[in-house]
C-alpha positions as a printed Julia matrix, in Angstrom:
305×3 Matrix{Float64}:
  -4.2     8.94    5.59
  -4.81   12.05    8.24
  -3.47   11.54   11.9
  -2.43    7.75   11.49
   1.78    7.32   11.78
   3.86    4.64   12.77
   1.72    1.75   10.46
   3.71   -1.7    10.97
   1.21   -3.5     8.83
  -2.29   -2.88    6.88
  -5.01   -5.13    5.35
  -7.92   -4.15    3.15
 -10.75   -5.39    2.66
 -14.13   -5.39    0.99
 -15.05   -2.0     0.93
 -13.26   -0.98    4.17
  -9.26   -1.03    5.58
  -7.25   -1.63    8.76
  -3.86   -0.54    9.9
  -2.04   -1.8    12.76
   0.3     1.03   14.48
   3.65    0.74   16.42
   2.1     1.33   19.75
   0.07   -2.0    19.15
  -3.46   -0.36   18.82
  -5.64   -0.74   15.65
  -7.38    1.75   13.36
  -9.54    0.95   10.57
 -11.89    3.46    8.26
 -14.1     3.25    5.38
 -17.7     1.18    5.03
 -19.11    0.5     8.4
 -22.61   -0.97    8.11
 -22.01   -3.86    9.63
 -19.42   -2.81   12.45
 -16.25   -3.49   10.78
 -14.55   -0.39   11.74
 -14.64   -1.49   15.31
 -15.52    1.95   16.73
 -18.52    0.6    18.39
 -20.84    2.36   15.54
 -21.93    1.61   12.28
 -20.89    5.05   10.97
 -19.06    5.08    7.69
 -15.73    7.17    8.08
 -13.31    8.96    5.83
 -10.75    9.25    8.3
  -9.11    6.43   10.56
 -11.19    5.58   13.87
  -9.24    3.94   16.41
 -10.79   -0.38   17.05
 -12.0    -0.22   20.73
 -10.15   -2.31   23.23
  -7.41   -3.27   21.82
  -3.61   -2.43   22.47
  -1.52   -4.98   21.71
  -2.14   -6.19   18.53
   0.51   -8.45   16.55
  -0.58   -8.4    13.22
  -4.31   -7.81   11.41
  -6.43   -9.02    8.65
  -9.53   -7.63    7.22
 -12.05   -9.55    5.3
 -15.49   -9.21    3.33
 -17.21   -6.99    5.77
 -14.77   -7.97    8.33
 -11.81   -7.98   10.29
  -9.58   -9.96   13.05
  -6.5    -9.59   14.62
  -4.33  -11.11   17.06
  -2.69  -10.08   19.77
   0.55  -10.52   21.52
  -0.77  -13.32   23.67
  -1.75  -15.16   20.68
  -5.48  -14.02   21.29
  -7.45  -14.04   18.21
 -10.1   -10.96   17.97
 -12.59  -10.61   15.64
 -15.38   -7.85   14.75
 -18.07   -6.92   12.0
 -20.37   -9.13    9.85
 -21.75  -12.2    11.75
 -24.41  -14.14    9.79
 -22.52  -17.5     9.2
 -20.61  -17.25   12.47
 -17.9   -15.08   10.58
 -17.0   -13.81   14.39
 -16.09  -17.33   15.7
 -17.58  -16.26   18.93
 -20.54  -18.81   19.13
 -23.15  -16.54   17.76
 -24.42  -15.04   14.5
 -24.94  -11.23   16.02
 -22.73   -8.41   14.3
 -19.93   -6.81   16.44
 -19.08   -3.21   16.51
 -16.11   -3.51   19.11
 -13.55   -6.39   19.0
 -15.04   -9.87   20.54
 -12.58  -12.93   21.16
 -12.67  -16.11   19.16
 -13.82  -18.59   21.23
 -11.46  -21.62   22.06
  -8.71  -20.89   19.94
  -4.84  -20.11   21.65
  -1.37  -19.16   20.63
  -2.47  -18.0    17.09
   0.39  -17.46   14.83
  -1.36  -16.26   11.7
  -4.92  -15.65   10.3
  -7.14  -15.01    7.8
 -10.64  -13.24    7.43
 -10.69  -12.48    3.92
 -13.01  -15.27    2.9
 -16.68  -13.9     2.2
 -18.21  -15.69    4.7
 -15.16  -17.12    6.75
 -11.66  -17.21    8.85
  -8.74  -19.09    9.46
  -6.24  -19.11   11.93
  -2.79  -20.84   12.68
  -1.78  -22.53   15.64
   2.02  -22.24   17.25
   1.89  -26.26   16.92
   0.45  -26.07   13.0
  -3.0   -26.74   13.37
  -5.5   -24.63   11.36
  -8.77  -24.32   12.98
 -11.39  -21.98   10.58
 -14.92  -20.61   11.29
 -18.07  -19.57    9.74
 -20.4   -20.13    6.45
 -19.25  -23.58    5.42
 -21.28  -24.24    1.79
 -18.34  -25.05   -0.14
 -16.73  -26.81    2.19
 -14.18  -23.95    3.1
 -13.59  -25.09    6.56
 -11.65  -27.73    5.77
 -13.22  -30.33    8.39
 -15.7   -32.39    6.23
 -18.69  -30.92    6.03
 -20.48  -28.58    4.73
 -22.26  -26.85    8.26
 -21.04  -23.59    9.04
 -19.77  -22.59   12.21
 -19.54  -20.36   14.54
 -16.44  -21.56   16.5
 -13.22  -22.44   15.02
 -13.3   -26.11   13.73
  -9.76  -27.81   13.46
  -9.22  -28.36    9.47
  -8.72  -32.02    8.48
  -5.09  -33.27    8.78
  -2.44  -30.32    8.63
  -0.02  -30.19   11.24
   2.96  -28.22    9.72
   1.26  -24.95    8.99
   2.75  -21.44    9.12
   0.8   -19.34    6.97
  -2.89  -19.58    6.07
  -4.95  -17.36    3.33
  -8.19  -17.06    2.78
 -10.45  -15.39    0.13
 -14.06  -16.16   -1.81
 -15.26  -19.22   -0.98
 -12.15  -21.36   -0.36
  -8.85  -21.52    2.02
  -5.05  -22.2     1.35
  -2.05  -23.53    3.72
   1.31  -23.48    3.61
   3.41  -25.86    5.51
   6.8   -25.33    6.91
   8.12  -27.86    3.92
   7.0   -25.74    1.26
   3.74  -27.7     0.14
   0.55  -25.72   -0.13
  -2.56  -27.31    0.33
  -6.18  -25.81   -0.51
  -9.78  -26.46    0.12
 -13.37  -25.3    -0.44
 -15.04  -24.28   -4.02
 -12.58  -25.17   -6.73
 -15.06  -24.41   -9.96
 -12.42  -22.74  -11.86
  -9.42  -24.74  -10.41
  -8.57  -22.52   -7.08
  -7.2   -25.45   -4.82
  -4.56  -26.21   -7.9
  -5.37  -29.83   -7.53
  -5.97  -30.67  -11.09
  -9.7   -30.84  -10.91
 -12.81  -28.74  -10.21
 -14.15  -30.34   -7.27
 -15.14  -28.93   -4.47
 -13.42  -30.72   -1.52
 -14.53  -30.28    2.31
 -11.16  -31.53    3.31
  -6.85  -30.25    2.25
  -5.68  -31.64   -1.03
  -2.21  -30.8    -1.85
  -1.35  -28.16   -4.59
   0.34  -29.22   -7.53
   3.71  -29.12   -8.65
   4.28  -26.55   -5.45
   7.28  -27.86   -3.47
   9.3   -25.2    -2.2
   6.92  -22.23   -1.43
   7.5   -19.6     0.86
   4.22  -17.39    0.53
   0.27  -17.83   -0.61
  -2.01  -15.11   -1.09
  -5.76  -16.29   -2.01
  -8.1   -13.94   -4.57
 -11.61  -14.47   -4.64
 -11.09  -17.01   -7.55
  -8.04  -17.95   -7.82
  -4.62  -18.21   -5.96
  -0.74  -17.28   -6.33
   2.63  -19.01   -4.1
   5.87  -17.47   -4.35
   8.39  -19.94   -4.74
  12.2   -20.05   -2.58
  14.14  -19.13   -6.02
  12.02  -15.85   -6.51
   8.93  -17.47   -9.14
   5.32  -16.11   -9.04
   2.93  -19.34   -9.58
  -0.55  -19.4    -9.82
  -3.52  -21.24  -10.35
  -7.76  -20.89  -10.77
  -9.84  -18.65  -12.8
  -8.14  -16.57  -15.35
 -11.19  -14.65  -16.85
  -9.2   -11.16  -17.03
  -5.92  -12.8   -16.79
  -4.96  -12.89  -12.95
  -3.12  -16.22  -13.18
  -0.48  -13.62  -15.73
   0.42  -16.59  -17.72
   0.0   -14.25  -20.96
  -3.76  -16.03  -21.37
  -7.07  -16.22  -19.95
  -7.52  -19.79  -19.81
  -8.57  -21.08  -16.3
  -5.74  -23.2   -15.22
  -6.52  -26.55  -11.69
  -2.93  -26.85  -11.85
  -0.45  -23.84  -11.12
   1.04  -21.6   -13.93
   4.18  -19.4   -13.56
   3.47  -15.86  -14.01
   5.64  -14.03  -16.92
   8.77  -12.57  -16.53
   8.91  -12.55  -12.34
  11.91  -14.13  -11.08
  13.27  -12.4    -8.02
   9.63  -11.66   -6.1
   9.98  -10.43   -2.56
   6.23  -10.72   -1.66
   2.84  -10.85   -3.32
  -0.85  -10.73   -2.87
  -3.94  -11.43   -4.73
  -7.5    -9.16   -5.07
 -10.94   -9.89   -6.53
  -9.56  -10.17  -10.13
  -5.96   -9.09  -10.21
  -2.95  -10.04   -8.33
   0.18   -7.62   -7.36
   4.14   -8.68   -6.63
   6.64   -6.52   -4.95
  10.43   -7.05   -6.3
  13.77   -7.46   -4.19
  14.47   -4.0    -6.18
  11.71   -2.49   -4.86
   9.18   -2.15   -7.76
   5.62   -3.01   -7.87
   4.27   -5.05  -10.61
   0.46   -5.93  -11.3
  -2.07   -8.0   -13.63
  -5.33   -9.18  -14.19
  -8.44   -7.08  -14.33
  -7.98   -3.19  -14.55
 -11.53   -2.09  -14.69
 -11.34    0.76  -12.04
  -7.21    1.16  -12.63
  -6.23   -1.26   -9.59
  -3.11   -2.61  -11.94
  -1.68    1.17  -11.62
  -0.06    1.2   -14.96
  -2.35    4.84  -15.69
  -4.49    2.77  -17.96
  -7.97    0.61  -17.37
  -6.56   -2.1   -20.13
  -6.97   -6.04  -18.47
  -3.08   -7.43  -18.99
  -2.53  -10.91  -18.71
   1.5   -10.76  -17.95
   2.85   -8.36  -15.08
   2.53   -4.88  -15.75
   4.85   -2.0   -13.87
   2.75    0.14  -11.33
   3.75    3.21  -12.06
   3.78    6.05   -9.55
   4.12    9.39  -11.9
């Protein structure tokens, strides 16, 4: 990417991305009809453009059409799309430049990735989440969005949150993963596909270490190295070697020493403790990098040349 060095960390989104640099200062490019860039403009750009206001930023997220980070206060700041309260800063306007999430302290992690909402992680294991609330997403419930962070419904022990589509996931520090929000094909991995407005706890998950959320489905990484996952599996992003929709979680083929993965719209990607990249799921525009546009249902090597 021209003139941006010294990336710690980077989070893409919809149909725009975000980096966060060394120096603490954010720079996103890409789609920017709603703001999302942060530039205070809704120009689209090529090329990086440097968020406005911000210069000590701890770690980033961008969602559907928008982004959030936090900074080294524990300050959550959000910017872009606003129509279900997306923002969390008590209104529904769109925000070109960074605006502060109202009531919410000491964030440890968060999440915009959901279409229409965000989560966040408190130093003492709360999650409190914001915005369009028709699934139940929010986790405190009900079904009314919001446009300032509600606390969800009973966690206490979280440390990582992820959200995507239309539904939200936890981690606790014990290694049990709860979920909540739409759950047609089976996302919250509770054995059913009812929606719930509150946390029910993922199945057979007992010692995870990382979630990653994809618009309809969702993957944990286990302590011994395991890629599970659980929800739709239309194209074969669960990578169970089917495409059978799974509510409780599947372990993904042949992955057994998984340093870190992450879920998109229909495919899901794990990194290795060797250092390889390894992809499955739907392929339509090559996002499984194996050189082909052929769906795989069990891990595929990205390949680089």
């Amino acid at each position: 990417v021209d003139e941006l060095s010294f990336i710690t960390e980077i989070s893409g989104g919809d149909d725009h991305t975000c980096a966060m640099r060394s120096n603490g200062t954010a720079w996103c490019w890409g789609r920017n009809a709603y703001g999302q860039l942060g530039d205070d403009s809704t120009v689209d750009q090529p090329t990086p453009v440097q968020v406005g206001g911000l210069s000590d930023v701890a770690m980033i997220s961008s969602g559907y059409k928008q982004a959030c980070v936090v900074d080294s206060n524990g300050t959550a700041w959000c910017w872009g799309v606003n129509q279900y309260g997306q923002i969390g800063d008590g209104t529904t306007e769109d925000r070109s430049t960074p605006v502060e999430v109202d009531e919410l302290q000491n964030v440890t992690d968060i999440s915009s990735g959901g279409y229409r909402h965000a989560c966040a992680v408190a130093s003492n294991g709360q999650i409190w989440c914001w915005g369009g609330n028709s699934f139940g997403q929010l986790g405190d419930e009900s079904t009314i969005d919001r446009n300032q962070p509600v606390q969800v419904d009973g966690l206490t022990e979280a440390i990582q949150i992820s959200c995507k589509g239309h539904h939200s996931c936890a981690l606790q520090s014990d290694g049990l993963v709860f979920c909540w929000g739409r759950n047609y094909y089976g996302q919250l991995g509770d054995g059913t596909t009812i929606d719930r407005d509150y946390p029910v706890q993922v199945n057979e998950i007992m010692d995870a270490v990382e979630i990653s959320a994809g618009s309809n489905h969702t993957c944990a990484r286990k302590s011994d190295g395991t890629v599970w996952c659980w929800g739709r599996n239309y194209h074969g992003q669960l990578g169970d070697g089917s495409e059978e929709d799974r509510d409780t979680p599947v372990q993904v083929d042949g992955l057994t020493s998984t340093a870190k993965i992450s879920c998109g719209y229909r495919h899901s990607c794990s990194m290795q403790s060797d250092g390889t990249a390894w992809c499955w799921g739907g392929n339509f525009n090559g996002q499984l990098g194996d050189w082909t546009t052929t769906h795989s249902s069990t891990p595929v090597e990205v390949i680089s040349e």
